[in-house]
Phi, psi and omega in degrees: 000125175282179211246100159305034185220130185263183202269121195276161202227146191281172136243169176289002201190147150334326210267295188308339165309300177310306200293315180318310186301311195256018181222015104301277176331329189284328196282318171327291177280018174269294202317299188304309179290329181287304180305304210300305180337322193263332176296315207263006170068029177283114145357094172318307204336326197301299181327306226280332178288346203265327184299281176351312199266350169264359176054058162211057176294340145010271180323304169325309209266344176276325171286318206286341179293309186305306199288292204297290190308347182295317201283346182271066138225321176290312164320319152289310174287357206266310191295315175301316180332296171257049178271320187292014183284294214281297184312306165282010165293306177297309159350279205319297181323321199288303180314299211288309184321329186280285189302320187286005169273321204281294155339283164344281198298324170235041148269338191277357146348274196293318174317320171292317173263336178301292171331266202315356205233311209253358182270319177278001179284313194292348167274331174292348176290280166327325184286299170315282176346291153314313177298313173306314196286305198287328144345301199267346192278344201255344200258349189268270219324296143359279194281348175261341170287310187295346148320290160308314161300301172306308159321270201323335177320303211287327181299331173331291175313278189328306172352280211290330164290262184009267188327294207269023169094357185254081161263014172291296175292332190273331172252030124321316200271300193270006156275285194324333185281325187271345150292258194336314225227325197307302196293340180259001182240146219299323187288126184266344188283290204296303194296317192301307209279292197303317191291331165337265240262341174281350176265308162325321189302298183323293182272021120298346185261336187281342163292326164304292177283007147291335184249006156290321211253359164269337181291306161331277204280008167292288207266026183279341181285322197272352212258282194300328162324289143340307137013299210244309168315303169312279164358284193286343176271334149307329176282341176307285203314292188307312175302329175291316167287001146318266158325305174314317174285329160301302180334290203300310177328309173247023150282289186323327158283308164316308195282077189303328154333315167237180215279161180309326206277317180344264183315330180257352140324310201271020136315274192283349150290313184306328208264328144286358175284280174357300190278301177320318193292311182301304168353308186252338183299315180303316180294311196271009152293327220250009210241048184207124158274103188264022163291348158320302173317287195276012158290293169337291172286346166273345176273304170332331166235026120315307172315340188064049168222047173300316163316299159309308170309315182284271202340275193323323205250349162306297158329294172314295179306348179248327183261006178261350181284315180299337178274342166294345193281299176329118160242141190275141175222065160249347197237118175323144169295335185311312191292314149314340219265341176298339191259328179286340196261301193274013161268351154298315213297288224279014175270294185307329139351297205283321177302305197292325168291321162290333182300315160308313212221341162307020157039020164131319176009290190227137166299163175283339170309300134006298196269320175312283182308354154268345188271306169347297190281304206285313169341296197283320203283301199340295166328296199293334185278335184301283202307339179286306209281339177288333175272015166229351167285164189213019181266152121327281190323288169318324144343270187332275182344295183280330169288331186299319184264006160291306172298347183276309228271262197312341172268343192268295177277011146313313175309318180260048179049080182231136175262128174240025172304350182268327178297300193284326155327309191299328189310296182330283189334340170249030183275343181274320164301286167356272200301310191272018159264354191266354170288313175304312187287315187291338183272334159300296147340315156335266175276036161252339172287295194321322195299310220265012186257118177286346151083022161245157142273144195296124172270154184231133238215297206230155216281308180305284163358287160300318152299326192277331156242015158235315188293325208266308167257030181041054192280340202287142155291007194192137188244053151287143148269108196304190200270140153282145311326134193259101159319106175245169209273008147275192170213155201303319199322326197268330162277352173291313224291321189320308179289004197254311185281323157289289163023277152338266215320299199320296162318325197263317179298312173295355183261339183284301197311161170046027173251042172102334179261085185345293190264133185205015186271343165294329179286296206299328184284338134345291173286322165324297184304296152001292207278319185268343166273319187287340234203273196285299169312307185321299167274340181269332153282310150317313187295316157311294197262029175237311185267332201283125181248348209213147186301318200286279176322332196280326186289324190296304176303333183275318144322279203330317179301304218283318153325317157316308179299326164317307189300309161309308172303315159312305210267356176265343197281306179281324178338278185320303202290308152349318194234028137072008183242150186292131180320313197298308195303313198280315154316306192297303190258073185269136163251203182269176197312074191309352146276062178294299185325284159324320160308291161310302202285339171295331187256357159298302181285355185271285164328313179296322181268353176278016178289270158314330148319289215269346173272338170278004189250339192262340205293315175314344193285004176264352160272005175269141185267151192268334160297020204297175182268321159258132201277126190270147185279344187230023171090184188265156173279011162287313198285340171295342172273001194248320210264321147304290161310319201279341175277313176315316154313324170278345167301292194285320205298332214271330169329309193259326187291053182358135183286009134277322163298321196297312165313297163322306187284337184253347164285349152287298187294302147352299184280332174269334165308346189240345178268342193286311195299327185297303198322333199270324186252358153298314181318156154325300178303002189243076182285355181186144180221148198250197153272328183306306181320287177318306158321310179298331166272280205304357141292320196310291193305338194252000152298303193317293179300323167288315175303337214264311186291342189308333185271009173271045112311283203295348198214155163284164185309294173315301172303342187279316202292326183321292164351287165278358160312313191292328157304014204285332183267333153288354118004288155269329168320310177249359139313323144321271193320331187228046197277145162277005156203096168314310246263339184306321166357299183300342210258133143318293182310291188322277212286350159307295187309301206248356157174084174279326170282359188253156170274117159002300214268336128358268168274356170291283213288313159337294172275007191271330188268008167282089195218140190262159204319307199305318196281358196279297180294334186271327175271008165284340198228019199037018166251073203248129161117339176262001152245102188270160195255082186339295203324311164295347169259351172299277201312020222225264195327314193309319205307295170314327174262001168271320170295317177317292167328294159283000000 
């Protein structure tokens, strides 16, 4: 052990002492910091960089020496401490030494018989092993053939769908080879092959049901076409049994003969017929097949391409409407337009079922935004083609299967209020082409009417044209051949105006407006003021030449009137509102005009008659001596035509018409008689003369009372009304006091019709026979006559007057 203590060096001087002092104390505390680092088990690396870097490692190595000999003394003294510990420590070992020899000898004993015992178990040992391995390599062998057989099975399977078409089942068999069996089977060959070959399968069975849903939808347009027909000739069928049921209703209302219990049996039998008829319309709606679709759409979402699939039969289905949308305009639409209607009909029909039972297929959102597009193009080709037809008829025809379209599919809830909308909107074209076919029709019945009456032959005859627009006057049904008091011209026109009538109502019904009888009696009113008055007043005036026509037109009107009340009448009923409502809102007689003007002309030539008969009145002496007894021969030819005339008028004429026409004429034989003595031709007149027209007036008033057989008491009086002013004309002249004339009261009551101015001229021309004769013998003037001096005065206070 070297000697930690080092060799002191003297210094030369004091000054060198002090550093030597103080370069000892820095080593001290270096030493020092090096040992606690090392007690304490702290990282040197600082001392040993910091020596290094003072270029004295030395120092390093001088402390760390000094530090090993402080501890080989602490080491030492530890050893002294214990030595005698260590000895008998040895002692033990030494003892232990002995037993582990002994021990030795008799493991190596037992090792020796253990061997000799253990040799023939480890070749039985080795062997069971081997035998095990082969076991288990023989039960894996077992189980990858049973593996393989249940593959092949399952490839079998899949095989045996495929041929038959069952690919539902055929990609079951490859999901299962691909869970069950891909992973598990021992063949590498085989596994290589399956993965190969199920993804082909797959996309041979999706090319397959893609081309059944392409097959599908070729043949689903002629299926919804057929479809859409049916459908809609069901809303026909119904709509009709519909109608049929009104009919029988307002037979059943009319025929008040029979009983309540009646009418509502034949009600309630109608009503179950109905329901047998409705009974099979729900099955042959049902009559289209849509397993292609959901085959389809159900392997696709085996496939996990669910998505994708609804896209793709959304896309077909939207571009198979759009091509339904198309009108050829090589084919009129009139001819077109049931297949273009009922092949939309029968597409949504198809939507609306897949939408129920298509399990998720297509959304409602979906159909909606298809009925939307189909809507709006339906609205756009109705507004073109309606607006290039120029037929009624051709209108009608599409709206009515326009109105089916909308009732068949309402039933599967498609709101078609937009469809009826185009409809309304053209209700105003409509009516006035169809006021055009009817004023065509109008004057081809007016041209072709002969201005006879119509004979009827047979009992059917007479229903069709009289009983069918209730013209009759009576409901005995008369003897065959029956002659009526028309002429064809009033059942042509009649049918042409229910037509109308028929027409305007079918165009109304089922287009969304409940109430519509105000419209059609509108176009009605129209059609017979505007149209039917129009041309029979042309025809009056233009064709009628003869008393025999005229009187046939003037029948015709009064039958015609009747005929209006039927057709407002048929209206109401058509259009489904109760007779009192349609009575309550009656105007007058819409051929008024016509009416007037036939019997103005039936009056104007009986007129132009009574006036060559009046001509004779210029053979009357105004001066006679004696007053004639049995009246002038003018009025006696007038009073024989008028009688003959009422014989043939009354066959035809209504006894108001009849009426009218001979109190016009009437009023003109008495405006001819003032006229005659007001006139020029007449310069002087007697009283005798004046007796001789008051017989006339008083024939005239006798033919008048003759006709209360034919008129009531009032209408005769009517009559003789017409005579009033020649009447009072003469009743004045041949009053013994003219001068009442002057009192208000007297000429209000007793000659309200004659004129002042008139009666002036009238009585200056009045001069009696006494003054004729007193001035023949030159004493005229010396006996005045009262009478003549009345009338001298009235003359005079009349001149006044006026």
């Amino acid at each position: 052990m070297q000697s930690t203590k080092s060799r002191r060096k003297v210094a030369p001087n004091g000054a060198s002492a002090a550093v030597d002092n103080g370069a000892d104390s820095a080593d001290k505390l270096e030493q020092l910091l090096l040992s606690s680092a090392i007690c304490n088990n702290e990282d040197l690396g600082p001392f040993i960089r910091k020596a290094f870097l003072s270029g004295k490692p030395e120092t390093l190595l001088h402390h760390l020496r000094h530090f090993a000999r402080s501890k080989e003394s602490e080491i030492e003294e530890v050893c002294k401490a214990h030595y005698q510990d260590f000895i008998l420590a040895v002692d033990d070992l030494k003892s232990l030494l002995s037993d582990v020899d002994s021990l030795k000898s008799s493991l190596s004993d037992s090792n020796s018989r253990l061997q000799s015992v253990a040799g023939p178990l480890l070749s039985s040992l080795d062997a069971f092993l081997e035998s095990r391995t082969v076991s288990q390599n023989v039960n894996l062998a077992i189980q990858s053939l049973a593996n393989c057989i249940r593959l092949i099975e399952v490839c079998s399977r899949s095989n045996y769908h495929l041929s038959n078409n069952n690919l539902y089942m055929a990609l079951k068999c490859l999901d299962s080879i691909e869970t069950e069996f891909l992973d598990k089977t021992p063949s590498s060959t085989l596994k290589r092959m399956l993965e190969k070959k199920i993804p082909e399968i797959r996309a041979h069975i999706e090319r397959k049901v893609s081309k059944e849903f392409g097959d599908w939808l070729v043949e689903i347009r002629v299926v919804s076409r057929n479809l859409g027909q049916l459908a809609i000739g069901q809303a026909s069928s119904a709509r009709q049994r519909e109608e049929d049921l009104r009919i029988k209703q307002r037979q059943a209302e009319e025929q008040s003969r029979l009983s309540l219990r009646d009418c509502v049996y034949a009600l309630q039998e109608e009503d179950d017929d109905e329901d047998d008829h409705n009974a099979p319309s729900n099955d042959s709606n049902s009559s289209f097949d849509l397993t292609p679709l959901y085959r389809a759409y159900h392997i696709h979402q085996t496939l996990g391409l669910e998505d994708r699939f609804k896209q793709y039969y959304f896309e077909n289905r939207k571009l198979q409407l759009t091509s339904d949308f198309q009108v050829s305009s090589m084919t009129p639409f009139l001819e077109s337009h049931q297949t273009f209607f009922a092949q939309i009909a029968g597409f949504f029909i198809v939507e609306d079922r897949i939408l129920r039972t298509g399990g998720g297929l297509i959304s409602k959102l979906e159909v909606e935004n298809l009925w939307e597009t189909a809507v709006s193009k339906m609205c756009s080709v109705l507004e073109d083609q309606f607006s290039r037809m120029q037929t009624a008829n051709h209108l009608l025809l599409i709206k009515d299967y326009v109105s089916l379209l909308g009732v068949t599919l309402r039933r599967y809830g498609y709101p078609v209020d937009s469809l009826l909308d185009v409809l309304s909107k053209h209700r105003d074209k409509y009516h006035e082409l169809l006021l055009s076919d009817c004023r065509r029709q109008i004057s081809e019945a007016l041209a072709a009417d002969k201005f006879e009456q119509m004979l009827m032959k047979k009992e059917y005859e007479y229903s069709m044209n009289v009983l069918s627009f209730q013209l009759q006057t009576s409901d005995i049904v008369p003897a065959f051949p029956y002659v009526s008091p028309f002429s064809s011209t009033v059942p042509d026109c009649c049918r042409i105006v229910r037509s109308f009538v028929e027409d305007s109502v079918s165009f109304m019904s089922y287009g969304g407006q409940l109430d519509f009888y105000d419209v059609v009696k509108k176009y009605l009113d129209r059609l017979l003021s505007e149209v039917l008055d129009e041309d029979l007043s042309k025809l009056i005036n233009t064709s009628v030449h003869g008393v025999s026509q005229a009187m046939q037109m003037a029948a015709n009107m009064a039958v015609m009137e009747r005929a209006c009340d039927f057709f407002f009448r048929h209206a109401a009923q058509l259009s489904g509102i109760p007779l009192r409502m349609a009575e309550r809102g009656r105007r007058q007689f819409p051929l008024i005009r016509a009416r007037d003007v036939a019997e103005d002309m039936l009056s104007g030539l009986l007129k132009a008659k009574v006036d060559g008969f009046m001509t004779l009145i210029e053979n009357v002496n105004w001066m006679a001596d004696e007053p004639p007894q049995s009246g002038n021969e003018y009025l006696n030819e007038v009073i024989i035509y008028l009688e003959t005339l009422v014989s043939t008028a009354q066959q035809i004429l209504p006894a108001q018409v009849l009426k009218r026409v001979l109190q016009d004429v009437l009023s003109h034989i008495s405006e001819r008689i003032v006229g005659e003595l007001y006139g020029d031709s007449v310069k002087r007149f007697n009283v005798n003369a004046i007796m001789g027209i008051d017989v006339d007036i008083r024939l005239l008033e006798s033919f008048a009372d003759n006709q209360a057989p034919i008129f009531s008491d009032g209408d005769a009086n009517q009559l003789k009304m017409a005579l009033a002013e020649s009447r009072q004309l003469i009743n004045l002249l041949l009053s013994n006091h003219p001068e009442n004339f002057l009192n208000p009261v007297i000429r209000e009551k007793s000659y309200n019709t004659l004129d002042y101015k008139k009666v002036v001229m009238i009585s200056e021309k009045l001069r009696d026979s006494s003054d004729r004769l007193f001035g023949t013998f030159g004493t005229r003037g010396a006996k005045q006559n009262p009478k003549k001096k009345s009338l001298d005065a009235l003359i005079k206070r009349l001149r006044e007057v006026s």
